[in-house]
TIBADREN-626050 format. One record per residue (C-alpha): residue number from 1; z, y, x. Coordinates in Angstrom, 2 decimals, decimal comma. Each point is the difference from the previous one (the first is absolute). Layout:
N
     n         Z         Y         X
   NUM         Z         Y         X
...
***
This chain:
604
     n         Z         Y         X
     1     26,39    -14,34     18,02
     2      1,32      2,03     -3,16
     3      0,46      2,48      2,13
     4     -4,00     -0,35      0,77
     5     -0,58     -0,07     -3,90
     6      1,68      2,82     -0,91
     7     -2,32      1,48      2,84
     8     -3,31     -1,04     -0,97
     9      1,25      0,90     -3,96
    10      0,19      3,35      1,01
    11     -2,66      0,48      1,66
    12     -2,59     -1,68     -2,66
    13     -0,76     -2,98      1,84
    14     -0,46     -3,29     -1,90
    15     -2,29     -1,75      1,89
    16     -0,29     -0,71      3,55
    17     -3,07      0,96     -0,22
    18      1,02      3,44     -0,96
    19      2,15      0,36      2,71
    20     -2,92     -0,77      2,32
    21     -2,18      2,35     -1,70
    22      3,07      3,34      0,51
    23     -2,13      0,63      2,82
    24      0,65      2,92      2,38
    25     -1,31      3,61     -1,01
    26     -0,32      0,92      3,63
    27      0,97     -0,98      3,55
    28      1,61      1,88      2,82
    29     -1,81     -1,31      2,78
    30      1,71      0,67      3,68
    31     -3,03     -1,29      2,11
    32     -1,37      1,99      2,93
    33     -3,22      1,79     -0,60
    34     -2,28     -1,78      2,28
    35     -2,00      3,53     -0,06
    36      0,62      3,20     -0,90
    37     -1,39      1,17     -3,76
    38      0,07      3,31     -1,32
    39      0,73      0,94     -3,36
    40      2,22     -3,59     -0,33
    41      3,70     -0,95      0,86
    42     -0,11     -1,53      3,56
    43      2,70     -1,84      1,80
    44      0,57      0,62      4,16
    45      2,47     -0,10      2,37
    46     -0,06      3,62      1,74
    47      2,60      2,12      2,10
    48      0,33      3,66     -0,41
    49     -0,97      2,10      2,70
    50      0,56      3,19     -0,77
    51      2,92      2,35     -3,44
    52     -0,43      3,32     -0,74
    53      1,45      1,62     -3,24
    54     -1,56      2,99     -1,40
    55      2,31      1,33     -3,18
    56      0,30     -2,72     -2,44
    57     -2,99     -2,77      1,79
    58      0,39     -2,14      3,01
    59     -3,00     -0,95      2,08
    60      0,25     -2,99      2,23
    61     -3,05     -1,82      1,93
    62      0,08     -3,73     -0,22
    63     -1,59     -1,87      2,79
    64     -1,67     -3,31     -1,65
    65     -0,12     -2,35      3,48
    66     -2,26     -2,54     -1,55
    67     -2,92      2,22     -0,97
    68      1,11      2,31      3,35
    69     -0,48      2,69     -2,99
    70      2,12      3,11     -0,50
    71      1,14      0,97     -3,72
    72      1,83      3,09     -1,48
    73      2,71     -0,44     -2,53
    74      1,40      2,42     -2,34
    75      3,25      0,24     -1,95
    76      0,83      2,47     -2,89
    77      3,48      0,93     -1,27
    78      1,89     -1,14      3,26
    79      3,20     -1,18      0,32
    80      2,35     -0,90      2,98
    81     -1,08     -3,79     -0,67
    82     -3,88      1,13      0,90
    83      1,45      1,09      3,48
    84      1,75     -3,10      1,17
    85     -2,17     -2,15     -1,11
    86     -3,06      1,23      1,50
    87      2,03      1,27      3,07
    88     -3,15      0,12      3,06
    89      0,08     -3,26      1,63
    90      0,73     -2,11     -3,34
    91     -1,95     -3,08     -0,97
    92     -1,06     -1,07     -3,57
    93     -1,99     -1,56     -2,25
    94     -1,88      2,96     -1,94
    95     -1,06     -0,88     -3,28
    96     -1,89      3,07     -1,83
    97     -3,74      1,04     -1,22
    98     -2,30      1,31      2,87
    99     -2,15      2,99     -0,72
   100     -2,09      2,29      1,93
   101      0,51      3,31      0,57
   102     -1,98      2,53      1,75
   103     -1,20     -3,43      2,30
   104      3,34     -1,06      0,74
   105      1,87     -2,94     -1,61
   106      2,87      0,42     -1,43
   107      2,86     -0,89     -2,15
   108      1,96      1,29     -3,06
   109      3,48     -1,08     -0,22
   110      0,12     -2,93      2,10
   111      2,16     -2,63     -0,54
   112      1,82     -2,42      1,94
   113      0,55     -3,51     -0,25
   114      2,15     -2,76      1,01
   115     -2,22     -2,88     -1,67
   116     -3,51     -0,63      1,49
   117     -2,24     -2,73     -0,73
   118      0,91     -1,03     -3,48
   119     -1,06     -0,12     -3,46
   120      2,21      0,70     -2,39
   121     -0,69     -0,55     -3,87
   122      1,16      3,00     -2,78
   123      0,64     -1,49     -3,17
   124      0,53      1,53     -3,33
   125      2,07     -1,70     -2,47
   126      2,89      0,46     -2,70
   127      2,80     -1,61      3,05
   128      0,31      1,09      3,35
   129     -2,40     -0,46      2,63
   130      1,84     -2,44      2,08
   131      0,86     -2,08     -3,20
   132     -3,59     -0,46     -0,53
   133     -0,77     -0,62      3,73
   134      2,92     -2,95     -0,10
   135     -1,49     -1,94     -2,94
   136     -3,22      0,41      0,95
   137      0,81     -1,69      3,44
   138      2,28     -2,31     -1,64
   139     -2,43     -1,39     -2,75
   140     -3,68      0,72      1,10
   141     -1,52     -2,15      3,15
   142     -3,13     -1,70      0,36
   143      1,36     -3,15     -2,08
   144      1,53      1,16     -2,70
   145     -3,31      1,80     -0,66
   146     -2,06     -2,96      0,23
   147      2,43     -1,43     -2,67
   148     -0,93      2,18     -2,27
   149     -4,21     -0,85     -0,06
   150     -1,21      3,11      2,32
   151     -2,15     -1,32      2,58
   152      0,56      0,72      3,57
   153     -2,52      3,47      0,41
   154      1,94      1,36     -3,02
   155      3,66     -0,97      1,37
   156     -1,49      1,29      3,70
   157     -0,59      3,46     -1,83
   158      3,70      0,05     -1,61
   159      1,57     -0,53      3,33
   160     -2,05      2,10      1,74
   161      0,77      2,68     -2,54
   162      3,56     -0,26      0,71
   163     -0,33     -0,29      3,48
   164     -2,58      1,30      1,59
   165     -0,96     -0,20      3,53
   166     -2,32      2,77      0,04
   167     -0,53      2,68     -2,76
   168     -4,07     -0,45      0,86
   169      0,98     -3,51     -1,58
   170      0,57      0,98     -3,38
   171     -2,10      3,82     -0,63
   172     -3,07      1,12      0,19
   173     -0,62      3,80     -0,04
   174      3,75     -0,01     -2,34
   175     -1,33     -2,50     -2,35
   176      0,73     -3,82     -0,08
   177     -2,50     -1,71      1,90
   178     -2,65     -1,64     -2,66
   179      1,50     -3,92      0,53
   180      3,85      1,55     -0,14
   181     -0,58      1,85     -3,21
   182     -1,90     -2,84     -1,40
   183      2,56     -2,65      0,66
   184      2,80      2,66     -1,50
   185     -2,15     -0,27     -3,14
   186     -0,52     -3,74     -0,43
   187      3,80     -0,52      1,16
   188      1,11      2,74     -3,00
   189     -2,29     -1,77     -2,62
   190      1,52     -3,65      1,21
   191      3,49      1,67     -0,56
   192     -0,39      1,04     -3,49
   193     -1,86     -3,11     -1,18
   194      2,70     -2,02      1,70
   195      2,91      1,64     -1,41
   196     -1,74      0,09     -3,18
   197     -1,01     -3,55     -0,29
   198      3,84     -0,96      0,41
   199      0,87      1,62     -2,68
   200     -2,53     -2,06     -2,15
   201      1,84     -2,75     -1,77
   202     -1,75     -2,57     -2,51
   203      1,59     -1,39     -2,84
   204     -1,19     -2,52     -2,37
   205     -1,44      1,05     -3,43
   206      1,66     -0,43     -3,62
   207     -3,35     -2,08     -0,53
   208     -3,40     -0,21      0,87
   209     -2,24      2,15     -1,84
   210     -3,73     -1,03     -1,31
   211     -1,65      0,96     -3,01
   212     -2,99      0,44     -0,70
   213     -1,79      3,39      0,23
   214     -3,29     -1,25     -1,06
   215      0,42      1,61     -3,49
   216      1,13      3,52      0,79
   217     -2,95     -0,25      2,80
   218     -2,82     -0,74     -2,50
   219      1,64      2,24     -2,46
   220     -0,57      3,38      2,18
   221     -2,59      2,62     -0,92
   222     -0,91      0,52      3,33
   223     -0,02     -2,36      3,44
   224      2,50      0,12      2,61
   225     -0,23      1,01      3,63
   226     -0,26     -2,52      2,70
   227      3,23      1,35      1,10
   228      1,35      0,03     -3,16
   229     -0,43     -3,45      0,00
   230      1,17     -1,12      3,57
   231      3,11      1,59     -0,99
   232      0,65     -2,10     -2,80
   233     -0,87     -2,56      1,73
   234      2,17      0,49      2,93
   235      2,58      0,36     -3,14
   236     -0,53     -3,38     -1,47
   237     -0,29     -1,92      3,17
   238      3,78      1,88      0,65
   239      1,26     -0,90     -3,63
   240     -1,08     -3,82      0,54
   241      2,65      0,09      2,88
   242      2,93     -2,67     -0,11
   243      1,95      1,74      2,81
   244     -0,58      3,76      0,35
   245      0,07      2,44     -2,93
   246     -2,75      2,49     -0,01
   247      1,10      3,21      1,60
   248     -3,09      2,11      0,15
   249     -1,20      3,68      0,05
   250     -3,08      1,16     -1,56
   251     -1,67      3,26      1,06
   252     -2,61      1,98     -1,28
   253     -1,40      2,78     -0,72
   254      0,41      1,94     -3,40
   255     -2,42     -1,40     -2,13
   256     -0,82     -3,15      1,85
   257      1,25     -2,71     -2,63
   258      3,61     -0,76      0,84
   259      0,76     -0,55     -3,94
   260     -2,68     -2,49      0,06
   261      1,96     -2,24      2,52
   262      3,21      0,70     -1,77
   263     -1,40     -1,11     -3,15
   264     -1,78     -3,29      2,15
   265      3,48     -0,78      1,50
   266      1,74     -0,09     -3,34
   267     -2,55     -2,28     -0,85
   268      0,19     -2,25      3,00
   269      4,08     -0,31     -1,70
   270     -0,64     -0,65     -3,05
   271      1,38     -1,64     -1,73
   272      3,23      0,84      1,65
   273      1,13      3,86      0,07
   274     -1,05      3,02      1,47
   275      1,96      3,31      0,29
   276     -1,75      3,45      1,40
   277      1,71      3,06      1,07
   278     -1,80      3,00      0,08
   279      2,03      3,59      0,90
   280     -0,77      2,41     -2,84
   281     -0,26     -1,06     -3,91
   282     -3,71      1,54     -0,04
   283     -1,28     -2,79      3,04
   284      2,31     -2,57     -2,07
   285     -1,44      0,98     -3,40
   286     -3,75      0,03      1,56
   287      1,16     -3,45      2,11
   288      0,60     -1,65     -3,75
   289     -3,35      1,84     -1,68
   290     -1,79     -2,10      2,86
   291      1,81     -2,94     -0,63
   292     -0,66     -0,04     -4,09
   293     -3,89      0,82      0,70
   294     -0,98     -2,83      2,64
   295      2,16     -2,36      0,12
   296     -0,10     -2,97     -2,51
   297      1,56      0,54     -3,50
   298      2,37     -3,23      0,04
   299      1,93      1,63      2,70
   300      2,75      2,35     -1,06
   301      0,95      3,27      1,67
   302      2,57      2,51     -0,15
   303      1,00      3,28      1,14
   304      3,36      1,10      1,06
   305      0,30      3,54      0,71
   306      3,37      2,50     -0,14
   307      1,35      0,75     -3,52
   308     -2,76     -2,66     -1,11
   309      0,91     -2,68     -3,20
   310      1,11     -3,20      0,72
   311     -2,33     -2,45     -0,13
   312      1,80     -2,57     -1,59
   313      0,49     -3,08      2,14
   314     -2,17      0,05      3,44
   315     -0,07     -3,49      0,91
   316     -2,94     -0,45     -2,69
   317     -2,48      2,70      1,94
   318     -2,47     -1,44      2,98
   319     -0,19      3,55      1,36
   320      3,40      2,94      0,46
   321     -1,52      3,07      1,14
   322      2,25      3,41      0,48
   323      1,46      2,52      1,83
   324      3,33     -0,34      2,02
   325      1,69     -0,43     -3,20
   326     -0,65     -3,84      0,72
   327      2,92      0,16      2,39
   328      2,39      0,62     -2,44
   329     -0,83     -2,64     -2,62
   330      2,74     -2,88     -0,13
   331     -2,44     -2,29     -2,07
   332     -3,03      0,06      2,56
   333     -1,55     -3,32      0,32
   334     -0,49     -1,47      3,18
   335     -3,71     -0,05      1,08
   336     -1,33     -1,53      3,14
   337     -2,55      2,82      0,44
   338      0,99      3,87      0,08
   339     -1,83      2,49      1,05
   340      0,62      3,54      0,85
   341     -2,76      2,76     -0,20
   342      0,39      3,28      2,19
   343      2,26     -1,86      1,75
   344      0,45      3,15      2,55
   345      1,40      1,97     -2,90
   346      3,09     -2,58     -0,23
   347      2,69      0,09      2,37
   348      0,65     -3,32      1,58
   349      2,64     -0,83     -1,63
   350     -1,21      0,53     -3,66
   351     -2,79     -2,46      1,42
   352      2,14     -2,56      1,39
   353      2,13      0,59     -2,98
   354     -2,52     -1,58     -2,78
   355     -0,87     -3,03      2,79
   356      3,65     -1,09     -0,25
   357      0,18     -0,10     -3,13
   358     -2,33     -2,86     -0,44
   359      1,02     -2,10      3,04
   360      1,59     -3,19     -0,85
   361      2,18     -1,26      2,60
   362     -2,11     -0,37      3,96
   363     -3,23      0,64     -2,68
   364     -1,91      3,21     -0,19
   365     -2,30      1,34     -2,08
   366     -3,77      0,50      0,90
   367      0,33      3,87      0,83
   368     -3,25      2,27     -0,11
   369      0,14      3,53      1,53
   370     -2,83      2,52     -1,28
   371     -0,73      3,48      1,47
   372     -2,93      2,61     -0,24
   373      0,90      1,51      2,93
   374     -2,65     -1,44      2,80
   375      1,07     -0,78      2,99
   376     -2,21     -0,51      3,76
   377     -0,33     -4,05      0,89
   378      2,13      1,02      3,43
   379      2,79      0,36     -2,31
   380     -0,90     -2,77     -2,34
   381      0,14     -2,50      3,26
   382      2,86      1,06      0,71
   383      1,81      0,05     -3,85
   384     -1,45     -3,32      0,00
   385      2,39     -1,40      2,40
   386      2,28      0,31     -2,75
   387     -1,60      0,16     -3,43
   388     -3,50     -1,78     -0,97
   389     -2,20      3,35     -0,13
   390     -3,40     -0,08     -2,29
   391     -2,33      3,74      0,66
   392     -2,35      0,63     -2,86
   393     -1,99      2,61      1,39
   394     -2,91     -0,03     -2,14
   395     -0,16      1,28     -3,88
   396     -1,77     -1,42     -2,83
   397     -2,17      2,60     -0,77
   398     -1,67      2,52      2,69
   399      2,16      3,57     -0,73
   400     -2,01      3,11     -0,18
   401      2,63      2,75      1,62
   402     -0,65      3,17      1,74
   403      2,25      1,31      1,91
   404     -0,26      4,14      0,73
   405      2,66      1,99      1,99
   406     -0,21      3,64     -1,35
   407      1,67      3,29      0,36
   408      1,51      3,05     -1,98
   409     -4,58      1,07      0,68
   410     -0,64     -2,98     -2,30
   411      2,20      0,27     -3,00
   412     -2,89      1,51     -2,17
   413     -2,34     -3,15      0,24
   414      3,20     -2,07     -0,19
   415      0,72      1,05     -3,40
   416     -3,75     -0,21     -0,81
   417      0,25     -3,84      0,73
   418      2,88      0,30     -1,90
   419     -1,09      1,09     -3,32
   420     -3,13     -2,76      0,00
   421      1,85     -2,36      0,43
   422      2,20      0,45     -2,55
   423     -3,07      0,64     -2,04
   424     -0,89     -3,21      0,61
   425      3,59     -1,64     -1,81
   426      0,95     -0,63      3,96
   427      3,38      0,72      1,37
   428      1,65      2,07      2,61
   429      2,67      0,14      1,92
   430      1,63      2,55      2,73
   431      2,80     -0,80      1,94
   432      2,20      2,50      1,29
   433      2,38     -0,47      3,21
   434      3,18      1,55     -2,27
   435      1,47      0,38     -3,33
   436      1,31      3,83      0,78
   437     -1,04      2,60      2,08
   438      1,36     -0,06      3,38
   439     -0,35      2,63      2,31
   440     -0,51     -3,06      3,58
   441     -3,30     -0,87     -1,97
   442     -3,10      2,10      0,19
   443     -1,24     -1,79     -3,47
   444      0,68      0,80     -3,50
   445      1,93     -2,39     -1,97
   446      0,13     -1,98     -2,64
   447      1,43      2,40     -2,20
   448     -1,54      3,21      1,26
   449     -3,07     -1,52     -1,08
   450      0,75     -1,51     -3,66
   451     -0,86      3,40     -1,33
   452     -3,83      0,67      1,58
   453     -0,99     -3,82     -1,27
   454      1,82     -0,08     -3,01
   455     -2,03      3,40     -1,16
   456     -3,50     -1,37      1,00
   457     -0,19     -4,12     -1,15
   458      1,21     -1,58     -3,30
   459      1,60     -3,40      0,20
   460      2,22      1,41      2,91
   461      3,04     -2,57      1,53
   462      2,11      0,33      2,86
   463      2,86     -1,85      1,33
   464      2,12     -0,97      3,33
   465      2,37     -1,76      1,73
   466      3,57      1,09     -1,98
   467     -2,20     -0,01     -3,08
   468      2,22     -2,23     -2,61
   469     -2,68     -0,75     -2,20
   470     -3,10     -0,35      2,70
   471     -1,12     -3,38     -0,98
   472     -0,19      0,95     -3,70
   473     -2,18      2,99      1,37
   474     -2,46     -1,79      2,64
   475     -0,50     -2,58     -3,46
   476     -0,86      3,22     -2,51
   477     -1,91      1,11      3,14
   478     -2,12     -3,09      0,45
   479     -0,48      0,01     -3,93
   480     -0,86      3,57     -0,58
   481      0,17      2,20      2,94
   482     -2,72      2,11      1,96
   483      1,95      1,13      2,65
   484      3,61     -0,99      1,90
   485      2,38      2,19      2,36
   486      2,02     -2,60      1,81
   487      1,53     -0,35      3,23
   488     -0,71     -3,29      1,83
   489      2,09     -2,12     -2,70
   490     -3,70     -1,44     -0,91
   491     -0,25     -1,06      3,47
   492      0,11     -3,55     -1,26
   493      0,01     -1,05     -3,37
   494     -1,71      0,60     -3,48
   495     -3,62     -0,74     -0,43
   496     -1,83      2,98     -0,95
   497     -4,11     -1,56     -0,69
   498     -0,97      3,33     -0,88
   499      1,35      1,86      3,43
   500     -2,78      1,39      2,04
   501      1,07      3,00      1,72
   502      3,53      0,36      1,63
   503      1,12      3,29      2,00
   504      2,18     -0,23      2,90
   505      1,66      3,13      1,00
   506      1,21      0,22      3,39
   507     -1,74     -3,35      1,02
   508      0,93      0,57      3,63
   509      3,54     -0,46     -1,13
   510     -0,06     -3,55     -1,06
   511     -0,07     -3,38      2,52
   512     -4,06     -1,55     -0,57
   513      1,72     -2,49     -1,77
   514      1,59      1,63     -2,79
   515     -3,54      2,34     -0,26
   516     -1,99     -3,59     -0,37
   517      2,29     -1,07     -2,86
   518     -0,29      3,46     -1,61
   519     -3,85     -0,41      0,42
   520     -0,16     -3,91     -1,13
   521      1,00      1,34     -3,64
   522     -3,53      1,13     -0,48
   523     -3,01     -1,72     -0,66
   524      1,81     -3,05     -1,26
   525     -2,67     -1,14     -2,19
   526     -3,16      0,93      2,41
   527     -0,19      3,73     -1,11
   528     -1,70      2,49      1,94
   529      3,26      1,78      1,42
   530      1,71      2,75      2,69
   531      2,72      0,32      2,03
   532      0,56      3,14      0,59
   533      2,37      0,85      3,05
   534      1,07      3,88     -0,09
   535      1,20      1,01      2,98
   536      0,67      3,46      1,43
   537      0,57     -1,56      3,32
   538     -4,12      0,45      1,51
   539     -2,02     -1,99      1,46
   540      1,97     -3,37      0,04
   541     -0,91     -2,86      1,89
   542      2,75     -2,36     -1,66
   543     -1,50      1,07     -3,49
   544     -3,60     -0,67      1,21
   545      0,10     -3,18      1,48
   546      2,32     -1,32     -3,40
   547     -2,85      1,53     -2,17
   548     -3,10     -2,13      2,04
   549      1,66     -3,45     -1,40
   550      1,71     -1,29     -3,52
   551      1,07     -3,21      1,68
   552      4,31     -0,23      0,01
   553     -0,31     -2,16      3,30
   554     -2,07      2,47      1,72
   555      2,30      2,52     -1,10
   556      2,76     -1,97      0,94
   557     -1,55     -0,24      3,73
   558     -0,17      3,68     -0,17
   559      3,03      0,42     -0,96
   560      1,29     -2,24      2,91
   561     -2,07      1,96      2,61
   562      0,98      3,60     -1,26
   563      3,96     -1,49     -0,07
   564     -0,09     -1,26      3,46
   565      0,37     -3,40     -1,49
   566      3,56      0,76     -1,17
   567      2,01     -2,94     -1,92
   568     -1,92     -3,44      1,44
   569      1,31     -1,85     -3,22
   570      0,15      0,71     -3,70
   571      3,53      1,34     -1,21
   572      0,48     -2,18     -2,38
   573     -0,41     -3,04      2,32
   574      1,97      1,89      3,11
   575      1,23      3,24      0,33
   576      0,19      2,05      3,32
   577     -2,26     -1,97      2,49
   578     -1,54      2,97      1,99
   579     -3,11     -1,05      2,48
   580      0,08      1,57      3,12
   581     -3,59     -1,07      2,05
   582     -1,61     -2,32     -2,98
   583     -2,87      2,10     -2,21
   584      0,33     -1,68     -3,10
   585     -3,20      1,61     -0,94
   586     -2,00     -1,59      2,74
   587      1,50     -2,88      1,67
   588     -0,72     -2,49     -2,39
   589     -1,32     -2,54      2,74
   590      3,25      0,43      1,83
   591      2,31     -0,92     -3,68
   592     -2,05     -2,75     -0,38
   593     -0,04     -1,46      3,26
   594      4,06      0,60     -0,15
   595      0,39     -1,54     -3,14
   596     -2,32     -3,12      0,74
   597      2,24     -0,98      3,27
   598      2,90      0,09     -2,39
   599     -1,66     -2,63     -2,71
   600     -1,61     -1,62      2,66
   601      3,47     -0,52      2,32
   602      2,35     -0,46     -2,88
   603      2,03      2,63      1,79
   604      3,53      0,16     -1,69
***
């Protein structure tokens, strides 16, 4: 059995389910051809007739007694093997593609074979192919299958996959038949979610959480969205738990509200303690400008960035907002509620790092994930099996953004635009791909360009990635700027209300979800604004169908559908599940219908 383990280890299998899904790439199937067919490999029993060598070929006629049908077979680069085997008078089984040629039959390189009337799987796999054949007999039958919630169509498939009695069984012009590929996909969805949902573990909370949100509610300027609100809903009925601490993920699109639910959920705590991570001192600083302006004045924040002041003792603030720099303060006080914006800009273990440090004991704290980057619902059913996931996918106000893809033809206009807005106290941005020139990259960079925009517009920034003092320059930016060189360190992060052009050089370069972020920081406030995608790569199909919608979980379908699906989960909740047959991007129905038979079976 350990030997088994160190077996299936290697080979990636953790599930026995993903053994019985390391189905064969092709067969080698030894049946006799009930009928000749040109153009394919056929199978016969035949007896050769007739040798005769001419320089480096060998001719030999094959007599085929069951179709009483005569067949010529060639041979290049003889050798003395060629001769005795197909010595006149020999029998065989003659395995080899039948063409025609000048209307006769015949056959290139035919080969014969001791085997006949068997189908024998090819696997491909990191151990050897009889290693995988042994613990595939060994562990997957009928039963075992059954044991593990697939119903008996979807076990008939596996088995039939593995051993098939005819290849007719399983293809259909090469492809999967329709019912085999669509069991494939439900059985892969049921995998994940099962192997995901054992790795969910609840834990009681430090306390149950329920304040009252009534004031901050009536308090806003401005009404909240009904999703808005069955979020924080779905929050407080999680908080009022006695036995399971809140682990939830909120996802929405830039612009949709997330700091109003952050700002609810501390709420919801008070009057016990909340703490909120955010991963740059600009989203930290604007976190705490949020927090000072809505909610109520008797509760106390305070900001904790890098370098910042002490703030004197903690315990007496509601509210600890920062950067990572909260992981390295001894006199943090413990707080059932934290938080953690951008939480895809953590690594895991900076994450998990702040959650431990409020557990008490078997206790954990309520633990709220935030991220702006959206997400399909296929892959939110399937997160879900591990983490409470809440999609925002509206906004609170309607944005106005156009989005043009333009060429070097174009620049003249583009500057045009330029230059009114400006004229209008808006803002600007261009993003290049690179800091420096670089001679793989058919666009200018960052720095080649300083000097034409720097001549031309007043109130001139730029900054980038390895730029030491970049958040001090997006902040003099938002304050007093008119246009900004960057690279795509604005991808997420400072509010800029007066944005309402941006530039994107080389769009075709960048994944539609890094392009959507870029776009989102425009138009924040409802301005009139452009997107302009500069591209030198005409026409572009991947371009135009990103610029026909501003929605992040349409682009995130897109995405999906123009990635072949790619990762079926989330990084940050599991890293390197591939999906082989399941389109994440359209077999929604299937996730769901795999993920109900789980909650509905209890399956372990």
């Amino acid at each position: 059995m350990n030997d088994d383990k160190t077996l299936l280890i290697k080979a990636k299998i953790y599930s026995l389910l993903d053994l019985a899904l390391s189905v064969p790439i092709s067969y080698s199937d030894t049946n006799l051809s009930s009928h000749i067919e040109e153009g394919k490999i056929n199978i016969f029993q035949a007896t050769v007739k007739s040798s005769n060598s001419y320089g480096n070929k060998l001719y030999i006629e094959l007599y085929l007694p069951k179709f009483n049908l005569y067949i010529k077979g060639i041979f290049f680069r003889v050798t003395p093997y060629h001769f005795k085997s197909f010595a006149i008078g020999s029998e065989h089984y003659i395995q080899g593609k039948i063409e025609r040629y000048n209307d006769n039959l015949q056959i290139s390189q035919p080969k014969s074979i001791k085997t006949i009337n068997k189908i024998s799987p090819k696997y491909k796999s990191n151990i050897k192919q009889n290693e995988l054949i042994y613990l595939i007999e060994r562990y997957i039958s009928k039963q075992s299958l059954l044991n593990e919630g697939l119903n008996e169509k979807e076990v008939d498939t596996i088995l039939t996959l593995h051993n098939p009695k005819s290849i007719n069984d399983i293809y259909s012009e090469k492809e999967y038949k329709d019912e085999i590929l669509n069991d494939l996909k439900f059985i892969e969805a049921f995998n994940h979610i099962k192997k995901l949902s054992k790795k969910k573990r609840d834990y009681p909370p430090i306390t149950t959480l329920n304040g009252d949100i009534s004031e901050f509610i009536n308090a806003l300027e401005f009404e909240l969205t009904p999703e808005q609100i069955k979020v924080i809903d779905d929050i407080e009925r999680d908080f009022k738990s006695t036995t399971k601490a809140t682990r939830r993920m909120v996802v929405g699109d830039v612009g949709s509200g997330k700091t109003m639910i952050i700002l609810a959920s501390i709420m919801i705590a008070y009057p016990h303690k909340s703490i909120l991570m955010a991963p740059t001192s600009i989203l930290a600083q604007q976190l705490y400008d949020e927090a000072q302006k809505h909610l109520p004045n008797h509760i106390k924040s305070t900001l904790i960035m890098q370098g910042s002041k002490k703030s004197g003792d903690l315990d007496k603030f509601d509210v600890i907002i920062g950067t990572h720099a909260l992981l390295y303060r001894d006199d943090l006080p413990k707080a059932p509620l934290v938080m953690v914006d951008e939480q895809h800009r953590f690594g895991s273990k900076q994450r998990q790092d702040l959650e431990n440090m409020m557990n008490s004991n078997d206790k954990k704290a309520h633990y709220i994930q935030f991220s702006a980057t959206p997400i399909p619902r296929t892959q939110a059913m399937m997160n879900s099996a591990m983490i409470d996931v809440s999609l925002i996918t509206s906004t609170p106000f309607k944005k106005d953004i156009e989005s043009i893809i333009i060429g070097k033809n174009d620049f003249k206009e583009l500057l045009s635009h330029i230059e009114y807005e400006i004229s209008l106290n808006h803002q600007v941005v261009i993003i290049y791909p690179l800091v420096e020139a670089s001679e793989k990259i058919e666009y200018q960079s960052l720095d080649e360009s300083i000097e034409f925009w720097q001549s031309r517009f007043k109130n001139f920034y730029y900054t980038h990635g390895k730029d030491k003092n970049k958040e001090a320059t997006l902040i003099e930016f938002r304050e007093k700027g008119n246009i900004l060189l960057a690279t795509t360190v604005i991808e997420v992060g400072i509010s800029l209300p007066r944005l309402t052009t941006i530039v994107i050089v080389g769009a075709e370069r960048l994944g539609l979800a890094s392009l959507h972020q870029l776009r989102g920081r425009v138009g924040r406030n409802g301005l009139k604004s452009r997107c302009y995608l500069y591209t030198n790569n005409l026409p572009n199909g991947r371009l135009e169908q990103f610029s026909k919608t501003t929605s992040g979980f349409d682009i995130a379908l897109l995405d999906l559908k123009y990635r072949k699906s790619g990762d079926v989960l989330d990084g940050s909740i599991q890293s390197g599940v591939k999906n082989r047959w399941l389109d994440m991007a359209s077999d929604e129905e299937i996730i769901l219908k795999a993920k109900n038979r789980i909650s509905k079976n209890n399956l372990p």
